[in-house]
C-alpha positions as CSV (number, residue, x, y, z in Angstrom):
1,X,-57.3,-191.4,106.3
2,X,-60.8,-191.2,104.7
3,X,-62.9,-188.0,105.1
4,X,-66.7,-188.4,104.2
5,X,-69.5,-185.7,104.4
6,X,-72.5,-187.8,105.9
7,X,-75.8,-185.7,105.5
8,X,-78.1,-185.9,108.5
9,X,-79.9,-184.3,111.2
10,X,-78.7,-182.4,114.0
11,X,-80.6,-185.2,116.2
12,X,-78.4,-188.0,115.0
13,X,-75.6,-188.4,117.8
14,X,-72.8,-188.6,115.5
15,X,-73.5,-184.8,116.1
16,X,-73.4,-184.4,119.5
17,X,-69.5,-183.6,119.4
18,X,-70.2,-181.1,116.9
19,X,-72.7,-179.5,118.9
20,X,-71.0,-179.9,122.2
21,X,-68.0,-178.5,121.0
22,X,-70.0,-175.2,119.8
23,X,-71.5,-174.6,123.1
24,X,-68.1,-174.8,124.9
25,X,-66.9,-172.5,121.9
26,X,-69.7,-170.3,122.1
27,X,-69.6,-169.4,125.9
28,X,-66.1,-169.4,126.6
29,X,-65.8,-166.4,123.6
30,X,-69.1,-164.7,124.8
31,X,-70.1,-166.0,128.1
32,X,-74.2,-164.5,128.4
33,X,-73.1,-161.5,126.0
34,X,-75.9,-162.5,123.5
35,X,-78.2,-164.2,126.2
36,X,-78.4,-165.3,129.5
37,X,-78.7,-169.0,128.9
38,X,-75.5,-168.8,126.9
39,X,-74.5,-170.5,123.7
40,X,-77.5,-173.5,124.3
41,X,-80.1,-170.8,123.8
42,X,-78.6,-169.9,120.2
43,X,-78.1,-173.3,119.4
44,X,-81.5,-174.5,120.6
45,X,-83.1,-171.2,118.6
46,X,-84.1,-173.5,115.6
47,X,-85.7,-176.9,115.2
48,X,-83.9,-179.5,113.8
49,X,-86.4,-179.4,111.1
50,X,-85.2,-176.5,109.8
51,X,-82.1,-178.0,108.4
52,X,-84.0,-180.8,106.8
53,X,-84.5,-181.3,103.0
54,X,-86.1,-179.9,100.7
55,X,-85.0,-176.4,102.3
56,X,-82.2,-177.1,104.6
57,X,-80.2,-179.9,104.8
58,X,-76.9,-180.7,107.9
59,X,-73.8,-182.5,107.2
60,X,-71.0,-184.3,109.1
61,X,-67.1,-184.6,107.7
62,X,-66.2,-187.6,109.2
63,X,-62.7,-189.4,109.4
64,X,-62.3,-193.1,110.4
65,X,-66.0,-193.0,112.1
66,X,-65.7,-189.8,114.2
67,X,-67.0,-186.5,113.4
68,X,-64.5,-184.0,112.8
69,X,-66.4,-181.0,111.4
70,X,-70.0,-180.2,110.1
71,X,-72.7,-177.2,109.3
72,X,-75.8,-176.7,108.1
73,X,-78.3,-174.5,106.5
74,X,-81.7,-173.3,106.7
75,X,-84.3,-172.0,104.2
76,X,-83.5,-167.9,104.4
77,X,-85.4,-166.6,101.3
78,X,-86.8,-168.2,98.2
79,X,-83.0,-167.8,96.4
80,X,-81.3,-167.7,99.7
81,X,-79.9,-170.8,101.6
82,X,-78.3,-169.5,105.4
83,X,-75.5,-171.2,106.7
84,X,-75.0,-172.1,110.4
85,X,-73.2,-174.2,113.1
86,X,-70.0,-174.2,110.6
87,X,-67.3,-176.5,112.8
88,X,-64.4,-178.1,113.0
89,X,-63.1,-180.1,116.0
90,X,-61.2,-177.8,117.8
91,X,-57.7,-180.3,117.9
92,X,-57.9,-180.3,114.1
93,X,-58.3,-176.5,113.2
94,X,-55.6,-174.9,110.7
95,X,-55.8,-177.9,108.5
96,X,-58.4,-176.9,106.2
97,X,-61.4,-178.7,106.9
98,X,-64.1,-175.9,107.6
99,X,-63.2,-174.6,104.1
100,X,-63.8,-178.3,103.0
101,X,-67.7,-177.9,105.2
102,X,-67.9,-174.9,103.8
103,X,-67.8,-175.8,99.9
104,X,-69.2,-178.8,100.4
105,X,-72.4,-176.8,101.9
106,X,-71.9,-174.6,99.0
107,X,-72.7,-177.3,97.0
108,X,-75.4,-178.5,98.6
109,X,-77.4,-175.6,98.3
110,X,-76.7,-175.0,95.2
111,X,-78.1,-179.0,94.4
112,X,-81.1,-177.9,96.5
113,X,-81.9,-174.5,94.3
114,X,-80.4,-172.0,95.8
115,X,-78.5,-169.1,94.1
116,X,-77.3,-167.4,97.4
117,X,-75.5,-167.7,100.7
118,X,-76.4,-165.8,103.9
119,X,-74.5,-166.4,107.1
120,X,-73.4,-164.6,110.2
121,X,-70.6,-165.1,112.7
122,X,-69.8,-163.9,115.9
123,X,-67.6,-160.4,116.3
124,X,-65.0,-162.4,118.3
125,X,-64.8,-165.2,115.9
126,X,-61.7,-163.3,113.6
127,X,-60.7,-167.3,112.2
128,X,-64.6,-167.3,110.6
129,X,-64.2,-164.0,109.1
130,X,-60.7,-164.7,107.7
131,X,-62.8,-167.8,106.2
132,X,-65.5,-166.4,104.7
133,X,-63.2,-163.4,103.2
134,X,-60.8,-166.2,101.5
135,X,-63.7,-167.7,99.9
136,X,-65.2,-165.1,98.2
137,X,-67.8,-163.8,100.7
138,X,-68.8,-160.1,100.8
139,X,-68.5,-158.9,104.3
140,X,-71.9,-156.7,104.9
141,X,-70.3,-154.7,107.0
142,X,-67.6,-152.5,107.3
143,X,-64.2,-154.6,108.0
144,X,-62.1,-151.8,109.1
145,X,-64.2,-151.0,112.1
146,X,-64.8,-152.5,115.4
147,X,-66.3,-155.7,114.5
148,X,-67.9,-155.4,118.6
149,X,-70.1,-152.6,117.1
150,X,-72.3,-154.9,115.3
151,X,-72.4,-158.2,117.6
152,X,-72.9,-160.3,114.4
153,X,-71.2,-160.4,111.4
154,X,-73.1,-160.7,108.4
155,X,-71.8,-162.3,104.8
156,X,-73.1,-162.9,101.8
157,X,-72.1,-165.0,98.8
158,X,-73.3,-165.4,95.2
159,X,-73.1,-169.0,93.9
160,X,-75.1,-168.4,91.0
161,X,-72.1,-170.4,88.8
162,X,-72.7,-173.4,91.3
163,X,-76.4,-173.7,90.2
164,X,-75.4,-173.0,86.6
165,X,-72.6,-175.8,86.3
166,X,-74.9,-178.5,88.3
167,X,-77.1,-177.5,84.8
168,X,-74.9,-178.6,82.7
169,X,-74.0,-181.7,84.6
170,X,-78.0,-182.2,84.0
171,X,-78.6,-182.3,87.4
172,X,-80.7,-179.1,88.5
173,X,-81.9,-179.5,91.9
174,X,-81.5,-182.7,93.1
175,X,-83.0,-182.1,96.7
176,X,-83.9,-185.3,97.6
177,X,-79.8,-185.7,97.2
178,X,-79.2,-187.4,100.9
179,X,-76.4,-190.3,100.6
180,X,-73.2,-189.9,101.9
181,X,-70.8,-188.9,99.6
182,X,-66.6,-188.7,98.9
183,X,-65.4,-185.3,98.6
């Protein structure tokens, strides 16, 4: 069993499960709570463009040739990479593989520049927030109240020592950084 991160676009259909997935995900946990064209209206919100190098960048984990779990992230703020569509396919979950996306997107913005992670989840998405908590995201928000009070969950993370050990390696901000790579 091989898993490889493939970075791409969310155009290429080796991401169509990825994205079909989330809609079904999306709807049957919120239905039209956030809008009336349901999940396909969030995840239709951006271009694919936006997650293109230099400031954005979407990868695929895939095993034996099918996708099994990918993100991405957008240009927030000059520092400030935000994460999005972080998945895993659904018959595959508890096994570790969005904290694998997760780092691995970690990594990627820090080889594009960034110093910091931004990214929201969903207040009925309790799996996400147990994620980002784990690894080392500040909830901005308070975690002892409702999370239904604030509709989205914001997070941030410093990865600051990311940028600083890609120095050492010599390797700054390699943005044009697009093969596929091994974990």
């Amino acid at each position: 069993m091989s898993d490889t991160f493939f970075y791409t676009s969310p155009l290429d259909p080796r991401a169509k499960p990825l994205i079909d997935e989330l809609i079904i995900e999306y709807d049957s946990r919120y239905g039209n709570y956030f809008s009336d064209e349901g999940a396909a209206a969030e995840l239709n919100r951006y271009p694919p463009e936006a997650f293109a190098p230099p400031h954005g960048n979407f990868v695929l984990l895939v095993r034996n040739g099918e996708t099994i779990g990918g993100g991405a992230f957008k240009h927030y703020d000059d520092c400030t990479a935000e994460f999005k569509r972080i998945w895993t396919r659904s018959d595959l979950r508890r096994q570790g593989l969005a904290r694998k996306v997760l780092l691995e997107l970690e990594a990627q913005a820090a080889r594009q520049g960034y110093s910091r992670i931004y990214l929201t989840t969903g207040f009925r998405q309790p799996e996400a927030v147990g994620l980002y908590l784990v690894n080392g995201y500040t909830a901005l928000f308070d975690v002892d109240a409702d999370p239904e009070i604030y509709k989205t969950l914001p997070f941030e993370k410093d990865i600051t020592h990311l940028v600083a050990s890609l120095a050492l390696l010599g390797d700054p901000h390699p943005s044009h950084l697009q093969a596929a790579h091994h974990p």
